[in-house]
Each structure stands twice: as structure tokens, then as C-alpha cells.
C-alpha positions in Angstrom: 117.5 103.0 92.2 120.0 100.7 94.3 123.5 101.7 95.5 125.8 100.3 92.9 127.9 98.5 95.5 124.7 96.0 96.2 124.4 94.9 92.8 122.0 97.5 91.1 124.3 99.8 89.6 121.5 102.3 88.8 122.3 105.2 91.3 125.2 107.3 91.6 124.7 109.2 94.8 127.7 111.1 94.8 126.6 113.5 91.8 123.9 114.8 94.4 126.6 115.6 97.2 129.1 117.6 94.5 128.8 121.4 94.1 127.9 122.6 91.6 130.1 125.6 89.8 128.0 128.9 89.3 125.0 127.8 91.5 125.5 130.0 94.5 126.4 133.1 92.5 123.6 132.9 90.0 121.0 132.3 93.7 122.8 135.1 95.2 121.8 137.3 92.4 118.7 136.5 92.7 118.8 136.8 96.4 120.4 140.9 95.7 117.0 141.2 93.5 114.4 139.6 96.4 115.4 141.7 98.7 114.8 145.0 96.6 111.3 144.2 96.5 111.3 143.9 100.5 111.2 147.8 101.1 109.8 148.5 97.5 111.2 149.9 94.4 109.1 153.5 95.0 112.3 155.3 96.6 114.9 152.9 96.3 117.1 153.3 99.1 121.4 152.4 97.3 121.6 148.6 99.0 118.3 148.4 96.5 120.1 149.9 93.8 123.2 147.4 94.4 120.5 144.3 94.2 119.2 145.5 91.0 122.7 146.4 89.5 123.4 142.5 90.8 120.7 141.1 88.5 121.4 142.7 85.7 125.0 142.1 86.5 124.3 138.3 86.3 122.7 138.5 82.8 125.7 140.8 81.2 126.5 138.9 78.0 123.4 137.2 77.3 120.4 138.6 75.0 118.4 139.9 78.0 121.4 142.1 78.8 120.9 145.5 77.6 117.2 145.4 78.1 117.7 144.6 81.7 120.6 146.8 82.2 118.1 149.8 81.3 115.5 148.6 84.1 118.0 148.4 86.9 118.6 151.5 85.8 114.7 152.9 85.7 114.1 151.2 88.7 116.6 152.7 90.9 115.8 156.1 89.8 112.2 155.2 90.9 111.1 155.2 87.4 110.3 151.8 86.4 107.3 151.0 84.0 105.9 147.7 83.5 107.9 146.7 80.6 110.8 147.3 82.8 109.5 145.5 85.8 108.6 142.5 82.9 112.3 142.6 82.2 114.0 142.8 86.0 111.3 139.4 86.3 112.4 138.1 83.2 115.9 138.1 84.1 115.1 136.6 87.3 113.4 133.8 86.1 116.4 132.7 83.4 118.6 132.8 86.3 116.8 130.2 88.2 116.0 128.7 84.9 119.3 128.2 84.3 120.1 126.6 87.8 117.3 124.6 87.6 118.9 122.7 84.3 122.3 122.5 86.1 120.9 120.7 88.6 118.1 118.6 86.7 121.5 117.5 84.5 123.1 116.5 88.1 120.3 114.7 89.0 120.0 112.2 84.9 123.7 111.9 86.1 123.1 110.1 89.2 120.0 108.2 87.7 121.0 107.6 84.5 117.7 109.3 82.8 117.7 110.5 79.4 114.8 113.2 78.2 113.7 114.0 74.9 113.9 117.1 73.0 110.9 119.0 73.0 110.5 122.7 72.2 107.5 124.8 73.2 106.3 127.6 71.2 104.5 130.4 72.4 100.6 130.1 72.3 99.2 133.1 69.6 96.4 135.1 70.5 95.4 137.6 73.4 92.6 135.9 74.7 91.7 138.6 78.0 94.1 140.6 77.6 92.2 144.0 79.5 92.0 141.2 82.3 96.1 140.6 82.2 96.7 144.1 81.7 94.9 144.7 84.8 96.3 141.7 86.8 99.9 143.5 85.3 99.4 146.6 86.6 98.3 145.3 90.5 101.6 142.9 90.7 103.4 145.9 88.8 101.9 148.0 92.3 102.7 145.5 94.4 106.6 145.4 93.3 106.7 149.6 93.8 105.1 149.5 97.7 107.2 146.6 98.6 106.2 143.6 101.0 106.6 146.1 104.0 104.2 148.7 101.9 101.4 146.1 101.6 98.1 147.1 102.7 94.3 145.5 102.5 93.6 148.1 100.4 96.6 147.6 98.3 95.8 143.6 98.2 92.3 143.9 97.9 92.9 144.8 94.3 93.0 141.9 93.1 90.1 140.6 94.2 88.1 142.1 91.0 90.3 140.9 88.4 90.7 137.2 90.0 86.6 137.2 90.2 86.2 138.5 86.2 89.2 135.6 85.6 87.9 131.8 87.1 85.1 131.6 85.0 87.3 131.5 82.1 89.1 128.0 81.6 92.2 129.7 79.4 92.5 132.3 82.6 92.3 129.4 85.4 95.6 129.0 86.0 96.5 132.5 86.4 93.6 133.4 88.4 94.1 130.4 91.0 97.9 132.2 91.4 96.5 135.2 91.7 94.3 134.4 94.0 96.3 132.4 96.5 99.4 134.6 96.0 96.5 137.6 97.2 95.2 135.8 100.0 98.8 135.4 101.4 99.5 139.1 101.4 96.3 139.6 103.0 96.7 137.3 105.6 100.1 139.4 106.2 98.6 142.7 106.2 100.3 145.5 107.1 103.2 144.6 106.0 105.1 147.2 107.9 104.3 145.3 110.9 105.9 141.8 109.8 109.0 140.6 111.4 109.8 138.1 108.7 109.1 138.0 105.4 108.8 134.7 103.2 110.8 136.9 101.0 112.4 133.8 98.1 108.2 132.6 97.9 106.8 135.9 97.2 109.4 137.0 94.6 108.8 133.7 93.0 104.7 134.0 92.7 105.3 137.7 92.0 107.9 137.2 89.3 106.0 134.0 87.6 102.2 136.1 87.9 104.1 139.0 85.9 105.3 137.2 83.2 101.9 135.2 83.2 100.6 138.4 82.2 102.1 138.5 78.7 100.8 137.5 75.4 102.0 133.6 74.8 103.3 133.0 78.6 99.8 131.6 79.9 99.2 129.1 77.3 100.5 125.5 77.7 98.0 123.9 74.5 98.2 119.8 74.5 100.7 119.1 71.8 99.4 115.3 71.3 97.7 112.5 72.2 99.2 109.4 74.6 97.6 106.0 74.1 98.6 102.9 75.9 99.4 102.2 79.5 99.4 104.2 82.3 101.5 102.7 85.5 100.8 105.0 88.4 103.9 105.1 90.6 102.5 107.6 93.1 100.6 110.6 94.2 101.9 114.2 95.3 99.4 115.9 97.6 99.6 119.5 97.5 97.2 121.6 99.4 97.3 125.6 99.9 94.5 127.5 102.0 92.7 128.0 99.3 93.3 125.3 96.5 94.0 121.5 96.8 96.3 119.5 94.2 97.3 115.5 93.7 99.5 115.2 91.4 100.0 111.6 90.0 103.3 110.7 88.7 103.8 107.5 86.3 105.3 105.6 83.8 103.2 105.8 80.3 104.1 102.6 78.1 102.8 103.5 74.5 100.8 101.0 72.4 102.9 101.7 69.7 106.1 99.9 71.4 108.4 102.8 71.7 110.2 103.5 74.9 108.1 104.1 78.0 108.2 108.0 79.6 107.5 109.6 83.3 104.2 111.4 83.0 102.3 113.5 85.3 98.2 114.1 85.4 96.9 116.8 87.8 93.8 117.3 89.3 92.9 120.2 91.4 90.2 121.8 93.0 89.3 125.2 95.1 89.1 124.5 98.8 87.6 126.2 102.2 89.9 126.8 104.8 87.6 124.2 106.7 88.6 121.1 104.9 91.5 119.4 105.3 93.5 116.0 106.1 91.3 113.2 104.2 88.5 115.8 103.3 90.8 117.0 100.4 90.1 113.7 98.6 86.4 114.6 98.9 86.6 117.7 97.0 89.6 116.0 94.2 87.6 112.4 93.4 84.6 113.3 91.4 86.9 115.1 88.7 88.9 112.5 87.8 88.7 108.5 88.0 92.5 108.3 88.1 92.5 108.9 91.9 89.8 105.6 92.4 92.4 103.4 90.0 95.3 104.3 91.9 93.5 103.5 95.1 92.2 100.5 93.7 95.5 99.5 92.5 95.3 99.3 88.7 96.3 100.8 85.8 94.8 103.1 83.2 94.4 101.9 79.6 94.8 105.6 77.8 93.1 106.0 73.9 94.3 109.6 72.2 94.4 111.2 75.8 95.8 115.2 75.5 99.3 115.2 76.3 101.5 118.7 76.3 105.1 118.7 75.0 106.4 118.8 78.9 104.5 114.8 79.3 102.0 116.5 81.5 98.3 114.7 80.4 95.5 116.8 80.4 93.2 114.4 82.2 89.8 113.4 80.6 87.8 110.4 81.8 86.3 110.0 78.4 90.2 109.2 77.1 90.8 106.2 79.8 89.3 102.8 81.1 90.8 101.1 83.8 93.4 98.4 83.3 94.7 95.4 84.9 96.3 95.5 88.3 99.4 97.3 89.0 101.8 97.8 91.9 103.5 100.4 91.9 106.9 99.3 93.4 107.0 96.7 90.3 106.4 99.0 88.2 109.0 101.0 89.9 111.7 98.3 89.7 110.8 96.9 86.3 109.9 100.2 84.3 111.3 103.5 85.9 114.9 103.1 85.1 114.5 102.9 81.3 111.7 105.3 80.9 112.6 108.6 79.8 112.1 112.0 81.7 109.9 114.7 81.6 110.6 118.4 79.6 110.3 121.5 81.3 108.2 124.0 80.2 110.0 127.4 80.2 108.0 128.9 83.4 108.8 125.8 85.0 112.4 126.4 84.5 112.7 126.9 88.7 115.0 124.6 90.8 112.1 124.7 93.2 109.7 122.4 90.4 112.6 119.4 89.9 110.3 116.9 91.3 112.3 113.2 89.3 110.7 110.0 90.1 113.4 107.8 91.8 113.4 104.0 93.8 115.7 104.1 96.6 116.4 100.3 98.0 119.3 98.8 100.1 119.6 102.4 102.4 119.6 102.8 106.0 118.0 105.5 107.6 119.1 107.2 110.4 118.8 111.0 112.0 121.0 114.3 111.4 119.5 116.0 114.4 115.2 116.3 113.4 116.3 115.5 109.7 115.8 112.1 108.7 118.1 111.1 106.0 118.9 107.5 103.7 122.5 106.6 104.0 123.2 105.4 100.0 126.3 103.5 100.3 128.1 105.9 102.0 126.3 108.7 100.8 124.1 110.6 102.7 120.2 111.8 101.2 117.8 113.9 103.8 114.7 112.9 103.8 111.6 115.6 103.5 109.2 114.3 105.8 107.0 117.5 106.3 106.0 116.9 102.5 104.2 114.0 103.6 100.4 114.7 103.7 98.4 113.7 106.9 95.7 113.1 104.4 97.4 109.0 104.3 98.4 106.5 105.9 102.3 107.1 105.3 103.9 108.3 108.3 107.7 109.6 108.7 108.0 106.6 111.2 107.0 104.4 108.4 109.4 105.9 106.3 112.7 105.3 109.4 112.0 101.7 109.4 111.5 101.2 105.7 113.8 99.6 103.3 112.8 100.8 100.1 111.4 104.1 98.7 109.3 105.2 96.3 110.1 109.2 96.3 110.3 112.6 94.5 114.1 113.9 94.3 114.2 117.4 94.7 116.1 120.1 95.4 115.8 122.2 98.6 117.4 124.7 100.9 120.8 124.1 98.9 120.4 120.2 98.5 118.8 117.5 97.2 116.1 115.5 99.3 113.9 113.1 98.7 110.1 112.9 99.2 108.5 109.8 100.2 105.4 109.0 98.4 105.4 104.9 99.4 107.4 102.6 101.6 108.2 99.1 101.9 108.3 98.2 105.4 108.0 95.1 107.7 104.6 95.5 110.0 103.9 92.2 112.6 106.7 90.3 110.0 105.2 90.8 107.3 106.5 93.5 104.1 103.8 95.5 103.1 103.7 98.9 101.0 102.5 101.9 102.6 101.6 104.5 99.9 101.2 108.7 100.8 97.9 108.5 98.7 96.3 105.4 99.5 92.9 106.9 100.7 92.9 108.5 97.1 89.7 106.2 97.1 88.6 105.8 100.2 89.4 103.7 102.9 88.8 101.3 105.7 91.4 102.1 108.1 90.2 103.3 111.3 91.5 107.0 111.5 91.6 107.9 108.1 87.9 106.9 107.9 86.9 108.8 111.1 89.0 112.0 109.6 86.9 111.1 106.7 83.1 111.1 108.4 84.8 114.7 109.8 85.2 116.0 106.4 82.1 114.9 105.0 80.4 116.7 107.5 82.2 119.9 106.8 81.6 119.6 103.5 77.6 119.1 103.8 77.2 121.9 105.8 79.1 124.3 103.4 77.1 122.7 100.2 74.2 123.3 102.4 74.9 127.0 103.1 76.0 128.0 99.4 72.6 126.4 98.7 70.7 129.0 100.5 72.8 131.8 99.6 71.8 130.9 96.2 68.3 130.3 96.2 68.1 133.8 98.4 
């Protein structure tokens, strides 16, 4: 997207810069609720009680109302079962659902992106459900003792139900939350010795591993199939202690001719705390051959590939071929504008998750104190440079003397920013495109092939030990 002024006329930056009515008191509701769970809902102390009388004073006049009125009320009196710890998280989550459409509408403002109607039904069937009543009743536990109640006893709960959970591909997803969510708390144990707690991030895992819990919540079945061309615009590196993520983001143009849509395809993978930087790649290629096209610079020719109702593939090498080559700031400039956006699944509803593919051209970048930020025709957009990985060759200095951006426009800390995932930018005269997840497939540049030679060590000695564990 270019400033209007310069001849695009594809950007409005000033939506991004405009308050927005009802935000703040919906995330101070929200914030009233967090803090509760601070010093635990076991003997709630009255500024408790006034952060649970705040959520449910937020959802008054809505169909959640009188169910949640009844479990600010249980909780507290120190009474609150599960259902009513279900509903208190229930109530959070529509609140930041509801912000997070406010601003996703503020956001197809500025760009100009329309997005299909899709709806998403919940998935029949109680497929381990002992498994999420037991994973219920820990985070159900965890809400009563509070983040300063936590102990390793306390957290170690979990670790019997996340074990019974991976094997199962229809738990996965809820185990891997589980399972980080647990190894934070651990690594924060006891919690009545922390002097700060992360207290927005563990409300959100606890709130969205509650309502995982639930019959329907956990399912997200492919609704389709995609077939035609895949343009990959960039990759999203996400890495925790003890998973790994790329997220690829593109522009699917069906074979059928009708308009082209943003798309996302994940791959993830569990990780040792002893990989990291270009290692990650090591433990992400062999489940996907996405990650060499994109690397390789081409696109994906897609036949009936799994698609959900949100336009998030569910990857299968037997469902793509590689295609011809594709760049993605082409793609970018000739496709992104006119392809539609993605849905949001309901659980994804959280201002946190807008991630919107956007081109940024014709800026000038300059500092805010540490923050780096894109001056859009007089508009001013801070730049997230701690999102970008050191597992590529993108750099935030490479981003300063850029002049146009391939990014992710998201909402943080009571703004939008963007996240750079490629840059144009001038190296010995010459333009060339630096790209976040260019070692997706390797590489030949010097450091990120000696960080590379690191990892591979690190991960032959691990392969090397499981194998003896195993054969003993």
C-alpha cells in the first residue's frame, strides 16, 4: 500500500491513528478481570470482587449477561465451579472478540480489504473428553490459587494430561498450549516470590485453554478444498521455548477464475530449549515442502488442498507441486490489493491475532526514541522490530534504510504497528529484497550457514541421545 498523495491511493493511514469509541473501556474490563486472577479467586479479597462485577458489568445486555452475572457472583463468595469459571472466561473472550473486529474493521478501512462471510459451526462429538475434563479441572485450579499461589506441585499437574494428549492429532493443539502455557508457570515458580507478573498473557492462555476444554471449541475441521495458485508473500517465525512455528502468508489465486484471497499455511514443530536462530528451520523443513519453494522463490500449484472456513490450508505435500517463479514484492504490488481477507475463527476473535498482509512503499523511516517507525504521508506507523527473527538475514537496520515493506499490521500495546517480513533496500547501489525467512531453505550466506553447522550439531547430538534412551 502507497500513501495516496504519491499516486497509489491504496492506504489511508489516518484510520490507524483515530480512536476508536468503546476500545479502552471494553480492555479495561478486561484488565478489572486479569487482575483477579493475580491473587486468586480462593478468598477473594473486594478490589477482586470489583474486577469480576466489571466483567460482568461489561456484558449487561447481551445473551451472556445473566449467566455471567451469577459467576461474578459465585466467584466472589469463593464459590465458583467450573461452569462458572467457563462463563467469567467466556465473557472475557467476547470482549476482546468484540475489540478485535472494531479494530480489524479499522484496519479494511485504511486498506481497502473486503472479507467474505463465512460462518463456523461447532465440531460434534466428544472425542477425549475424560482428558479435557481433566485439563478443565487443573486450569479451573490454577484460576482459584492465583499466579502468586502457583507452585511446582500445583503446575506439575499438568504434565500427565499433556503426556496422555500429544499422541492424539484431534488433542495436538490443545496439548501444545497446555504444555507451553505449563512450562511458563513452572519456570515462574513460586509465584509468591515474583515481582511481576505477565498478567494480560497468562489470562489470555488461561482463558483460551478453558474454553478449549469444551465440547465443539477444539475443533477447526477443513471446510474445503483450494486449488490453483499459491503466491507466498512471506513467512512469520514464531518460536516459544518449547515449540517452533513459520507461518506462511499468501495470496491463493483459484483455477476456477474467481477473485484471489490471503491464505495462511502453518507448520510447526516441538523444540529443545537447545535449538534456536537458523536451527529452527532444521526441525520445520522436512514437514512441509512449502518452506524449500518459498526459499527457492516459486510458487505452489495447489490440487483439492484442505482449506478451513478462516482461509487457513491444512498443509499436505501430496496436495501441491511447485510452480513457476514468484517474487514476492510482485505479487505484493500486483495481487494483494484486490485479494480478499481472511475470517476469524471465533477463538481467534483476540486483537492480539490481527496479523493483515500490507505493502508499505513511498515512507521514510525515522526514530521515536528506540522505536522505529514509517512516516506515511504524514502519518506516523511504529515499526516492531523485536518480531523479527534472528533466524534470517533481515535486520532492523535493513528495515531503517528501506523503501518499501512487505509486513504484518497489527495491533499492539494500544496501536497498530507493522512487522517487517521483507525489505526493498539499496546494498553497494543496487535494490535488492531482503526477506525475514530466506534461509527457509537453506542458505549460502556466511553467518547464517555457520549458525546453521551450530544447529546441526545440536541437533545430532540430541537425535543421538534419544537414540540410546530408546534402545535402553
Amino acid at each position: 500500500m502507497v500513501p495516496a498523495d504519491e499516486g497509489g491511493g491504496l492506504m489511508r493511514a489516518d484510520p490507524l491513528t483515530e480512536p476508536l469509541d468503546g476500545l479502552d473501556e471494553a480492555l479495561a474490563a478486561v484488565d478489572a478481570f486479569d487482575r483477579a486472577l493475580v491473587h486468586g479467586l480462593l478468598r477473594p479479597q473486594p478490589a477482586q470482587a470489583e474486577g469480576l462485577a466489571a466483567l460482568a458489568g461489561a456484558v449487561a445486555g447481551t445473551p451472556l449477561a445473566a449467566r455471567v452475572e451469577e459467576a461474578a457472583g459465585k466467584a466472589a463468595a469463593g464459590a465458583a465451579g467450573e461452569d462458572h469459571l467457563t462463563a467469567l472466561a467466556a465473557a472475557r473472550t467476547a470482549l476482546l472478540g468484540a475489540a478485535h473486529d472494531a479494530l480489524l474493521a479499522r484496519a479494511d478501512e485504511a486498506t481497502g480489504r473486503t472479507r467474505a462471510e463465512e460462518s463456523f459451526a461447532a465440531e460434534p462429538g466428544g472425542h477425549g473428553a475424560n482428558l479435557r475434563a481433566a485439563a478443565r479441572a487443573w486450569l479451573c485450579d490454577l484460576a482459584r490459587a492465583g499466579w502468586h499461589g502457583i507452585d511446582h506441585d500445583l503446575v506439575a499437574q499438568a504434565d500427565t494430561v499433556v503426556a496422555a494428549m500429544l499422541p492424539d492429532p484431534a488433542l495436538r493443539r490443545h496439548a501444545a498450549l497446555l504444555d507451553g502455557f505449563a512450562a511458563e508457570l513452572a519456570a515462574s515458580c513460586p509465584g509468591a516470590g515474583l515481582e511481576r507478573v505477565p498478567v494480560r498473557r497468562w489470562a489470555d492462555l488461561w482463558a483460551r485453554a478453558l474454553l478449549l476444554t469444551h465440547r465443539g471449541a477444539a475443533g477447526r475441521p477443513a471446510t474445503g478444498t483450494a486449488t490453483g495458485r499459491l503466491l507466498p508473500l512471506g513467512i512469520d517465525l514464531q518460536e516459544h521455548p518449547t515449540a517452533v512455528q513459520a507461518q506462511v502468508h499468501a495470496v491463493f489465486e483459484p483455477a476456477d477464475g474467481t477473485a484471489p484471497r490471503l491464505v495462511r499455511a502453518s507448520v510447526s514443530a516441538p523444540k529443545p530449549d537447545t535449538v534456536v536462530g537458523a536451527g529452527l528451520w532444521q526441525l520445520l523443513r522436512p514437514r512441509t515442502s512449502l518452506l524449500a519453494a518459498f526459499g527457492e522463490g516459486r510458487s505452489m500449484e495447489l490440487d483439492a488442498m484442505p482449506v478451513t472456513a478462516g482461509s487457513d490450508l491444512i498443509w499436505d505435500d501430496a496436495h501441491a507441486k511447485p510452480g513457476a517463479a514468484a517474487d514476492p514484492f510482485a505479487t505484493a504490488r500486483v495481487a494483494l490489493a484486490g485479494a480478499a481477507g481472511q475470517t476469524t475463527a471465533p477463538l481467534d476473535r483476540h486483537p492480539a491475532l490481527i496479523a493483515e498482509p500490507v505493502l508499505l512503499e513511498g515512507y521514510t523511516a525515522d526514530r521515536d526514541g528506540d522505536t522505529l517507525v514509517f512516516d506515511l504521508a504524514g502519518h506516523r506507523l511504529a515499526v516492531d522490530t523485536d518480531r523479527i527473527p534472528v533466524a534470517g538475514p533481515l535486520t532492523p537496520e535493513a528495515v531503517a534504510a528501506s523503501g518499501a515493506c512487505i509486513g504484518l499490521l497489527r495491533w499492539d500495546a494500544g496501536a497498530f504497528r507493522v512487522q517487517p517480513l521483507a525489505v526493498e533496500t539499496t546494498v553497494r547501489r543496487k535494490a535488492v529484497a531482503v526477506h525475514a525467512g530466506a534461509w527457509a531453505a537453506g542458505t549460502a550466506d556466511k553467518n547464517g550457514a555457520k549458525a546453521e553447522k551450530a544447529a546441526t550439531d545440536a541437533v545430532s547430538v540430541l537425535r543421538e541421545r534419544a537414540g540410546r534412551l530408546l534402545r535402553a
